[in-house]
DOKOLLUM-772795 format. One record per residue (C-alpha): y, z, x; residue in one letter; chain. Coordinates in steps of 0.02 Angstrom, whole numbers. Example, Ala and Ser with C-alpha at 12.3 -4.5 7.8 and 13.67 -1.06 7.14 Angstrom:
<tinus>
[tinu [-225,390,615],'a','A'];
[tinu [-53,357,684],'s','A'];
</tinus>
This chain:
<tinus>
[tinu [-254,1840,6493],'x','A'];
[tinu [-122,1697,6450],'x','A'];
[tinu [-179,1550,6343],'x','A'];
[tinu [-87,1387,6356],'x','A'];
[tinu [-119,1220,6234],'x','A'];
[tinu [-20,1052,6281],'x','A'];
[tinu [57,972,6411],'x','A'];
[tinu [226,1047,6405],'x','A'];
[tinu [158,1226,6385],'x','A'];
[tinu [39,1206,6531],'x','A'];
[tinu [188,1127,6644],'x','A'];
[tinu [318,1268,6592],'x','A'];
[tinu [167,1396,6633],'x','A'];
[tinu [146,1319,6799],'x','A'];
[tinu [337,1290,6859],'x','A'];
[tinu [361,1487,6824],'x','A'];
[tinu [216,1532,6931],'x','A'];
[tinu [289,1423,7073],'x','A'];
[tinu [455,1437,7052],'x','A'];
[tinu [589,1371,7161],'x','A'];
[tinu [548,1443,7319],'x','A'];
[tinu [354,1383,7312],'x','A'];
[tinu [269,1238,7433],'x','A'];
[tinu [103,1195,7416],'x','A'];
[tinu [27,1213,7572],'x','A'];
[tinu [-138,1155,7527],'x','A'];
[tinu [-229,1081,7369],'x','A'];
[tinu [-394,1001,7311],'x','A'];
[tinu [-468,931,7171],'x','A'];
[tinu [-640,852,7108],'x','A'];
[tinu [-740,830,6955],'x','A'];
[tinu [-851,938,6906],'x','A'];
[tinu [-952,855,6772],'x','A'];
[tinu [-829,840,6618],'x','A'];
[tinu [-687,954,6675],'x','A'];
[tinu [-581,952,6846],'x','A'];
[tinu [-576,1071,6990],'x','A'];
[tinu [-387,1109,7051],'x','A'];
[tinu [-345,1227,7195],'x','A'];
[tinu [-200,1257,7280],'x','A'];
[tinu [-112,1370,7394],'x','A'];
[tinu [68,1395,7361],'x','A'];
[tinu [196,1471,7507],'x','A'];
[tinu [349,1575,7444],'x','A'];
[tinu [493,1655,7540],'x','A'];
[tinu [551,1793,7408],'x','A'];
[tinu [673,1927,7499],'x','A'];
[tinu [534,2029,7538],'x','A'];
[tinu [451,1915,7645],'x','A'];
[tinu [322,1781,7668],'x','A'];
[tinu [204,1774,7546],'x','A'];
[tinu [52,1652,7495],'x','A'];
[tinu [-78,1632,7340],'x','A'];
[tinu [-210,1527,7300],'x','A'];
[tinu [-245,1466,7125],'x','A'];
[tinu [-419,1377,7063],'x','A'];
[tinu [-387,1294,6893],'x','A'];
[tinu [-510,1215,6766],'x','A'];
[tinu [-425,1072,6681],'x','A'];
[tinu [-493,988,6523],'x','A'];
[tinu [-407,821,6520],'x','A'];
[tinu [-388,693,6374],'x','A'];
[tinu [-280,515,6381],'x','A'];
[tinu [-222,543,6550],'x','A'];
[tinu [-147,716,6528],'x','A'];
[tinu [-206,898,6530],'x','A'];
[tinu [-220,970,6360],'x','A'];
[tinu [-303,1145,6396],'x','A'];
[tinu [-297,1233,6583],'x','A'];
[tinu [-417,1375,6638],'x','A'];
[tinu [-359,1472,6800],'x','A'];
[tinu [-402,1615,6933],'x','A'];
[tinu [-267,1681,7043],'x','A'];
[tinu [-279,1772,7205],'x','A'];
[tinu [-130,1864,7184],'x','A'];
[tinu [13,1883,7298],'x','A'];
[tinu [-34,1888,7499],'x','A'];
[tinu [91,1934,7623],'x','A'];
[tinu [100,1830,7767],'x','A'];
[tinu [71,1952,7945],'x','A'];
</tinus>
């Protein structure tokens, strides 16, 4: 488990998981009472091949920016 406060941590936390090679492929997001529903797939080319993951986040927003993120991975996929 990895715990994140701020904007800055959460953004940092985010660019490593996508990294250079990432494109989102796919994303969605909704309210869900008080707190908002991300998900996205991300497409990466690493040397060993294709690869894809999908990420559902829980983002608890205040003045416009998110100050505390909550998130579920799928883990690496290889593309066949």
């Amino acid at each position: 488990m990895r715990e994140d406060e701020g904007a800055e941590a959460i953004a940092a936390r985010l660019e490593r998981w996508t990294g250079e090679t990432g494109e989102v492929v796919d994303s969605s997001l909704e309210m869900v009472e008080d707190i908002l529903r991300l998900m996205y797939v991300i497409r990466e080319v690493p040397a060993q091949g294709p690869t894809v993951f999908e990420q559902t986040a829980y983002a608890e927003v205040a003045d416009g920016a998110i100050t505390k993120l909550r998130v579920a991975c799928s883990g690496e996929r290889l593309v066949s």
